[in-house]
C-alpha positions as CSV (number, residue, x, y, z in Angstrom):
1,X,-22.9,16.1,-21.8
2,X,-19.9,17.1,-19.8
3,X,-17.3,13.7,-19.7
4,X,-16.4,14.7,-16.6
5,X,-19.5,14.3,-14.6
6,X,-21.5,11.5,-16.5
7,X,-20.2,8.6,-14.7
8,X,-21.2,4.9,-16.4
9,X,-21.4,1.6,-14.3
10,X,-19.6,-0.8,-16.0
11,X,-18.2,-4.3,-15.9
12,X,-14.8,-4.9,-15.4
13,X,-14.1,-6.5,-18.6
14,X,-15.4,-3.6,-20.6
15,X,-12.8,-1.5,-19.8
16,X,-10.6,-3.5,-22.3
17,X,-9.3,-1.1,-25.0
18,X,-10.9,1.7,-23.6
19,X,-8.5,4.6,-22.9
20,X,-8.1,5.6,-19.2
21,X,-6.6,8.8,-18.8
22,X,-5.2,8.8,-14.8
23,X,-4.6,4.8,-14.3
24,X,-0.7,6.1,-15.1
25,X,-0.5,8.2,-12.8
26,X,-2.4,6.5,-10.4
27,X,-0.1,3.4,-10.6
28,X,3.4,6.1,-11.0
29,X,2.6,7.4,-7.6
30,X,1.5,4.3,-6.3
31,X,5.3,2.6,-6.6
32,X,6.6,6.3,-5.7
33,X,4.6,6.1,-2.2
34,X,5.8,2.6,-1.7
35,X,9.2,2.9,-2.4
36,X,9.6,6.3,-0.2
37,X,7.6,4.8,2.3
38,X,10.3,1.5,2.6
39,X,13.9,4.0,2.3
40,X,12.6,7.1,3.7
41,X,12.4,6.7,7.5
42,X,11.2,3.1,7.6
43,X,13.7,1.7,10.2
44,X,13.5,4.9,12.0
45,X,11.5,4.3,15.5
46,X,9.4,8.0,16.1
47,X,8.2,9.3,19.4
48,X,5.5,11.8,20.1
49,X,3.8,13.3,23.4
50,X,-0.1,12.7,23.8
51,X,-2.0,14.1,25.7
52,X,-3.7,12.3,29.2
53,X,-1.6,9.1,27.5
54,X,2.4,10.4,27.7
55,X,5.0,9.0,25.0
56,X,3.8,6.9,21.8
57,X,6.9,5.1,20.0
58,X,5.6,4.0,16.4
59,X,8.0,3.5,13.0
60,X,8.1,6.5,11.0
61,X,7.4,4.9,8.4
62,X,3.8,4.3,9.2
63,X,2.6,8.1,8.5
64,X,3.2,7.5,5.3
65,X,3.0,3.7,4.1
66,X,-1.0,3.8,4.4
67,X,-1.2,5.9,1.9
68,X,-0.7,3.3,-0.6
69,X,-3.4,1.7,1.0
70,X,-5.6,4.2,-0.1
71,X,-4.5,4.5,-3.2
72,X,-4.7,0.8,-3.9
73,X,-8.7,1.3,-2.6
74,X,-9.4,4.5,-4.9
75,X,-7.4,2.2,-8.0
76,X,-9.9,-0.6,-6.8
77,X,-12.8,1.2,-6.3
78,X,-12.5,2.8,-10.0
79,X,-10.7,0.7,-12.7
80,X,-11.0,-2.9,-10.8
81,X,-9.6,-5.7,-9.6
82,X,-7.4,-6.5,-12.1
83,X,-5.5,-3.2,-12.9
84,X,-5.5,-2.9,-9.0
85,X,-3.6,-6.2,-8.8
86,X,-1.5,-4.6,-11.8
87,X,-0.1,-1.9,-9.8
88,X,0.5,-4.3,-7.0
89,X,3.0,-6.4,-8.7
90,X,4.1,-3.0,-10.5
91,X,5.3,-1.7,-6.8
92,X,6.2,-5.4,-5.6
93,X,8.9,-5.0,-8.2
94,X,9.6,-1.7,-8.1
95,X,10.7,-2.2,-4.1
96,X,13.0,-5.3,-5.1
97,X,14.4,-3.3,-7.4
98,X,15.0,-0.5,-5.4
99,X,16.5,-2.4,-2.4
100,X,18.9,-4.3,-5.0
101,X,20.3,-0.9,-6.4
102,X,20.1,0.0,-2.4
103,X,22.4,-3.4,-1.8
104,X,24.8,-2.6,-5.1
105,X,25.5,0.8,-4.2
106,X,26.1,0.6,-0.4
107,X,28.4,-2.5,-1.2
108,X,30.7,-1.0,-3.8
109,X,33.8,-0.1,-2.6
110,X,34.0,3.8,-2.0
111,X,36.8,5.5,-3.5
112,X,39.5,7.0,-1.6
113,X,38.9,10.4,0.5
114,X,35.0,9.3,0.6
115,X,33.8,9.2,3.9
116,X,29.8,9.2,3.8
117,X,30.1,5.3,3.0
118,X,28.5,4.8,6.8
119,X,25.9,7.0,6.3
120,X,24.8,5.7,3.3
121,X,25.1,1.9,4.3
122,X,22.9,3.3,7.4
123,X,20.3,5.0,5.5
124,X,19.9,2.5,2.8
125,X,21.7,-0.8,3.5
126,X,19.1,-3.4,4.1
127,X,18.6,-6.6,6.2
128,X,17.8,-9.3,3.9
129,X,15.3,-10.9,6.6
130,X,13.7,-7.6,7.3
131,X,13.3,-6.5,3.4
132,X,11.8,-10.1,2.6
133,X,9.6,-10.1,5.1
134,X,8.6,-6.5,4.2
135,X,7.6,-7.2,0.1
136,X,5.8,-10.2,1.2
137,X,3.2,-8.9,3.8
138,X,2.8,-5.8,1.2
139,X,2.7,-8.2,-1.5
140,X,-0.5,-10.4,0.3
141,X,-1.9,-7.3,2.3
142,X,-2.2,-5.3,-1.1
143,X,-3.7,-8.6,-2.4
144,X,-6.6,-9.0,0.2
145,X,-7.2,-5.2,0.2
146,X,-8.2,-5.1,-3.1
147,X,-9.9,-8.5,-3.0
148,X,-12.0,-7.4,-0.2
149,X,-12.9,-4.0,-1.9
150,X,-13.7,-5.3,-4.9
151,X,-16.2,-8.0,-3.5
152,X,-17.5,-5.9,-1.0
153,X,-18.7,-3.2,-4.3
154,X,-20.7,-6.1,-5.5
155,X,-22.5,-7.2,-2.2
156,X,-23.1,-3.5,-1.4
157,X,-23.8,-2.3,-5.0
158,X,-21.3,-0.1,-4.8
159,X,-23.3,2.0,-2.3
160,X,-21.6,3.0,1.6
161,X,-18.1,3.4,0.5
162,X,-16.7,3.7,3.8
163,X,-17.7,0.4,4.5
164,X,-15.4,-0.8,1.6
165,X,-12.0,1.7,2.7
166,X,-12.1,0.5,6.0
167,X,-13.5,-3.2,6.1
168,X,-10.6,-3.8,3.3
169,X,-8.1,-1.6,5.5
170,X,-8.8,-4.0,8.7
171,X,-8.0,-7.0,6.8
172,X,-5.0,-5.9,4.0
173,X,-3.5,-4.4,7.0
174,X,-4.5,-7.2,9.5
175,X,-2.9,-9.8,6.6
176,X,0.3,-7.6,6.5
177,X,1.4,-6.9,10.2
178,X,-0.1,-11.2,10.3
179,X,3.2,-11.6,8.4
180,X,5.8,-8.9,8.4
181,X,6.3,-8.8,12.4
182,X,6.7,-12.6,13.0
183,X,8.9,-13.1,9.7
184,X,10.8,-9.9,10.6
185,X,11.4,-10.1,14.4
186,X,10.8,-13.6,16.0
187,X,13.1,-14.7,17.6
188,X,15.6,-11.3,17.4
189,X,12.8,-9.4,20.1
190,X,10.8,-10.7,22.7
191,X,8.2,-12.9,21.9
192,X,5.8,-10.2,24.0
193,X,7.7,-7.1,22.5
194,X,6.8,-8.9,18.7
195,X,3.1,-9.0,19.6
196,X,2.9,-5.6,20.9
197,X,4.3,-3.5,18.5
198,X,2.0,-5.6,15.7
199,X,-1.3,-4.6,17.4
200,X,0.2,-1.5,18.2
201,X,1.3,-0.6,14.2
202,X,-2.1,-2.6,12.8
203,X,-4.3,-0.4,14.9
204,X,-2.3,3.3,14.5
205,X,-2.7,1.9,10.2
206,X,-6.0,1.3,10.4
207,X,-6.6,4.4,12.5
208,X,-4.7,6.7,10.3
209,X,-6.4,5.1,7.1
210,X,-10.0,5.4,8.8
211,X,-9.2,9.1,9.4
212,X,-8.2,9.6,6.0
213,X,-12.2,8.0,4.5
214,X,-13.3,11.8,3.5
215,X,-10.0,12.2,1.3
216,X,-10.5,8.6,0.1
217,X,-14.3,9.9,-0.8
218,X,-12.9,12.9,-2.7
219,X,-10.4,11.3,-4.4
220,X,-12.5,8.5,-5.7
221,X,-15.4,10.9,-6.9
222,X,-12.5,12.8,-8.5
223,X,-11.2,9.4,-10.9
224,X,-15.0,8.0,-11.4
225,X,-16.0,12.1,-13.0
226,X,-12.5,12.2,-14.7
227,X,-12.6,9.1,-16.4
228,X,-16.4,8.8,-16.6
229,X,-17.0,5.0,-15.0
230,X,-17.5,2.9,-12.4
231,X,-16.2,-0.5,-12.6
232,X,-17.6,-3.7,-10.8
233,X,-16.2,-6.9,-10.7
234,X,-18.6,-9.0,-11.8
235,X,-16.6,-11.6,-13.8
236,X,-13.1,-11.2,-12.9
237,X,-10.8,-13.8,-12.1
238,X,-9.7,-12.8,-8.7
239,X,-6.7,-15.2,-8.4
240,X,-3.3,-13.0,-7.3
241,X,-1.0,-14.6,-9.6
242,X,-1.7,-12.5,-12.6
243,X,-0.7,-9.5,-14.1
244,X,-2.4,-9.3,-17.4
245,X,-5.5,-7.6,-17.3
């Protein structure tokens, strides 16, 4: 029989010592997306022209940072709990890492003759209030995405998929913009201008996410026929503060 197409049900726990052949990967481009998503265009306020509505200012950054939202769902959804929560704590310090080699670089001194030192202290310098509040809400969003998937698998049987994606999506997402805005922004913006732009970015996320369910179905049926399983989380110890699997 074809490894590739006979996928096994299995319990979480029986996964130990078995090899997985994409979990690498999986949690590689995981901490890629992440980190991209928070230097590449994340302070950077976008506008488009829709039409019958007129301009829509969002964060650039937003096209993009959902996708490890996904990714978290399809690492979830096939290996578990436990290796999801993993590759959470993988990217949580893989972004402090990155904004402290951001911080290190931009605050050396630049030689003499050098003058790109603003543009580099605009593109990657980093507010310390912004960046905390930043790793924290991905930190407990990523946490309840993957808690919320994973008990959602059992109480469906792992049937209606969708369900999963985009019940987990509302609350990760809900639990992030819950703490990134108000830690980020209350008391530098308008009380009223804090609350808008939260319900504005949590519902454009969830949007975007909900949009991409048939690429999450793909890409899920593509891991559980690669590797051959599907994992449910029958006895695994859901607390956040671990990394061992």
């Amino acid at each position: 029989m074809n490894k590739e197409t006979a996928i096994t049900p299995i319990d979480a726990e029986a996964l130990h010592g078995r090899p997985l052949r994409y979990y690498d990967f999986a949690m590689a481009a995981f901490a890629v997306i992440l980190i991209c998503s928070n230097l590449i265009g994340a302070a950077k306020p976008a506008q488009v022209e829709l039409p019958f509505y007129g301009p829509l200012v969002f964060g650039a950054g937003i096209l993009f940072f959902p996708l490890s939202y996904v990714l978290g769902d399809v690492l979830t959804e096939v290996y578990g709990f436990a290796r999801a929560r993993r590759v959470v704590w993988v990217g949580f310090g893989a972004s402090i890492f990155a904004a402290a080699m951001s911080w290190f670089v931009v605050t050396l001194p630049p030689a003499p003759g050098y003058e790109g030192q603003a543009a580099l202290a605009t593109v990657f310098g980093q507010v310390p209030r912004i960046f905390f509040a930043s790793i924290l809400a991905f930190w407990a969003g990523e946490m309840a995405n993957a808690f919320v998937m994973a008990r959602m698998k059992l109480l469906t049987g792992g049937k209606h998929l969708w369900t999963r994606t985009i019940g987990s999506t509302v609350v990760g997402q809900g639990v992030d913009s819950l703490i990134f805005y108000p830690l980020a922004f209350w008391g530098v913006w308008e009380n009223s201008l804090v609350f808008q732009v939260l319900l504005t970015n949590y519902a454009l996320k969830v949007a975007w996410e909900a949009a991409l369910t048939p690429v999450t179905y793909r890409v899920v049926g593509w891991f559980k026929r690669a590797e051959g399983l599907d994992v449910f989380d029958t006895r695994t110890d859901f607390t956040p503060f671990k990394t061992r699997i």
